[in-house]
C-alpha positions in Angstrom: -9.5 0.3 19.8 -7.8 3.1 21.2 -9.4 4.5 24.3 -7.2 7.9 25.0 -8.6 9.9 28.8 -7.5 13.3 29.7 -8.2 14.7 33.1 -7.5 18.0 35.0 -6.8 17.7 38.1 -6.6 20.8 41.0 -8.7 22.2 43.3 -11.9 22.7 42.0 -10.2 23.5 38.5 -10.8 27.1 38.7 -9.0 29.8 37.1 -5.4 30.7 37.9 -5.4 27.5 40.6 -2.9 25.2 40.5 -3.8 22.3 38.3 -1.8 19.2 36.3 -3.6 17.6 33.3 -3.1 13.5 33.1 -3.4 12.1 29.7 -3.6 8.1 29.2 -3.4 6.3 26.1 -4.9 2.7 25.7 -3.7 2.9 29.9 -0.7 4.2 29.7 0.2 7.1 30.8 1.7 9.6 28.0 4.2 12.2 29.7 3.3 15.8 28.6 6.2 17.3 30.4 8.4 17.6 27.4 5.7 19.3 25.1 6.5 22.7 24.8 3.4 25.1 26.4 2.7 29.2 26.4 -0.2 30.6 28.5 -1.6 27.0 29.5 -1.4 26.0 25.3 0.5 23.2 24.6 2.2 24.6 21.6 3.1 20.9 20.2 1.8 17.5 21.0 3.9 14.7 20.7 4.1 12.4 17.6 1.5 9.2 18.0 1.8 6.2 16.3 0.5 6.6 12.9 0.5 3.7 10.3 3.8 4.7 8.3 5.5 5.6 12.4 4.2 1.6 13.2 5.9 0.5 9.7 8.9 2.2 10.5 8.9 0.9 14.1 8.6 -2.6 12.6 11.3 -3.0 10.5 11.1 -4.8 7.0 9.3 -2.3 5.2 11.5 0.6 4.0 10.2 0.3 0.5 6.5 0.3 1.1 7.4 3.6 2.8 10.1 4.6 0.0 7.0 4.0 -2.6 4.4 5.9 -0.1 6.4 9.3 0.0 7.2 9.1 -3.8 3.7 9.4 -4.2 2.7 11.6 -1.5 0.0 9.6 -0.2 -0.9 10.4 3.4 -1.4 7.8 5.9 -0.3 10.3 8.6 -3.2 11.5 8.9 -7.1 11.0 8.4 -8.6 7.0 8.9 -9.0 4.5 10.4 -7.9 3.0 7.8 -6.9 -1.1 7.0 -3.2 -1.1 5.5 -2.4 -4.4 3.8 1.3 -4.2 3.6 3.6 -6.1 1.6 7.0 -6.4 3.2 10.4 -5.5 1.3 11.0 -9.1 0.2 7.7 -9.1 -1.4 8.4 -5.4 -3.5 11.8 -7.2 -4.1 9.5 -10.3 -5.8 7.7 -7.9 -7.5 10.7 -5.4 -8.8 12.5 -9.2 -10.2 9.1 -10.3 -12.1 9.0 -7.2 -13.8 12.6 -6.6 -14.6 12.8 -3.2 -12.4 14.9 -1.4 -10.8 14.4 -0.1 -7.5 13.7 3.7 -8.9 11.6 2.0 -11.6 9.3 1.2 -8.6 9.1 4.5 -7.4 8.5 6.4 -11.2 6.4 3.3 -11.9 2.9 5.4 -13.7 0.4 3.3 -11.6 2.3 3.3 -8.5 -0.6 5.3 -6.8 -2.9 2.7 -7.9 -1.3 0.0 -6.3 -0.5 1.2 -3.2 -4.1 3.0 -2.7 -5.4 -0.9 -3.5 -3.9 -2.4 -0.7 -5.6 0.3 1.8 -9.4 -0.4 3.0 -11.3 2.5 4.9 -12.1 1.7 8.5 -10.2 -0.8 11.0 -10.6 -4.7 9.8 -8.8 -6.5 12.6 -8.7 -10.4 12.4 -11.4 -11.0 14.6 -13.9 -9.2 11.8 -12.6 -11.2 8.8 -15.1 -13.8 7.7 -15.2 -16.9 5.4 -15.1 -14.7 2.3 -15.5 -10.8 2.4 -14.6 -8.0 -0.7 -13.7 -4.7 0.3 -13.7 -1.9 -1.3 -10.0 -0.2 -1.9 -9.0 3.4 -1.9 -8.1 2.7 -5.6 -11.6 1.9 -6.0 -10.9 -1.7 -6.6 -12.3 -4.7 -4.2 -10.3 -7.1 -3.2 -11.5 -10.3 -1.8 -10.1 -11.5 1.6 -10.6 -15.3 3.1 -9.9 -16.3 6.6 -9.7 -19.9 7.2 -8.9 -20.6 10.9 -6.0 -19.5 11.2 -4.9 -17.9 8.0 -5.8 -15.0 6.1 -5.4 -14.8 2.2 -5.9 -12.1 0.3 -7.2 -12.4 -3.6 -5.8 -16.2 -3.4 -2.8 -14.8 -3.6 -1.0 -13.5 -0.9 -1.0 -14.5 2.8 -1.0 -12.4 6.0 2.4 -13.4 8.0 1.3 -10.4 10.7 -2.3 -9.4 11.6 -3.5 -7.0 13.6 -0.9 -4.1 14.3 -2.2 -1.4 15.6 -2.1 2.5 15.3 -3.7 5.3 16.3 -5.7 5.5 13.1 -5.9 2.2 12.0 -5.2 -1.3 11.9 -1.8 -3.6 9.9 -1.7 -6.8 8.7 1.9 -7.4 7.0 1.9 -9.6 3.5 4.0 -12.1 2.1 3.2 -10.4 -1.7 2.3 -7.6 -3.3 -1.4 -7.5 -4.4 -2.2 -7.4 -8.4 -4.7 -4.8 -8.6 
């Protein structure tokens, strides 16, 4: 959960007194000094850590962003959502089996499809996985997730290697596979 607290601080917080605004992210303190401001309006906030800013951050998943921005599918903005997300080796599994290329991947007519399947609405950390739960995808499609003590296995087919990154609007856990819609 992300707690964020902003507070004004100056005396009495009146008009044209003096007055600095604090802002704190999960407890850390987020430094506003280099956002650009005009008549007491910041005019930009600075970038948070959205899913595909976490993916980039962590390495190891160039084409499950390469494959998100060929089909304009925004997980900038808008969540929480759950991302299961396949690493590069496992899009490099996937791109052998089926005699692509790269660029097939990314021209590939259901490519929408089955990236929207490995994306749940709302934030399914670990902790709330049970024995055996099916959630529904943004494809439309369920997929069926198992968590045995201290693994998590998607469809009986692919494993979670990383749970529980988190974002500002949402949760990551990082697969071994891509998922078979």
């Amino acid at each position: 959960m992300i707690v964020a607290i902003a507070q004004w601080d100056g005396p009495n917080c009146v008009a044209d007194a003096p007055y600095t605004l604090h802002v704190a992210i999960n407890g850390v303190d987020v430094d506003l000094s280099a956002v650009p401001a005009s008549q007491g309006k910041l005019a930009e906030l600075p970038q948070f850590q959205t899913i595909p800013y976490v993916l980039k951050d962590l390495g190891g998943h160039t084409k499950l962003l390469s494959a998100l921005e060929a089909t304009a599918i925004d997980l900038k903005t808008g969540g929480p959502y759950t991302l299961f997300a396949p690493t590069d080796a496992a899009f490099t599994t996937l791109q052998a089996s089926m005699g692509w290329t790269p660029n097939d991947l990314l021209t590939s007519p259901g490519l929408d499809s089955l990236l929207l399947y490995h994306v749940v609405e709302g934030i399914h950390d670990s902790g709330t996985l049970g024995d055996e739960q099916e959630f529904s995808t943004l494809s439309g499609q369920t997929m069926t997730v198992v968590a045995d003590h201290d693994e998590i296995i998607v469809n009986g087919e692919a494993y979670v290697v990383t749970s529980d990154i988190e974002s500002t609007n949402g949760v990551i856990h990082v697969l071994d596979t891509v998922l078979s819609p």
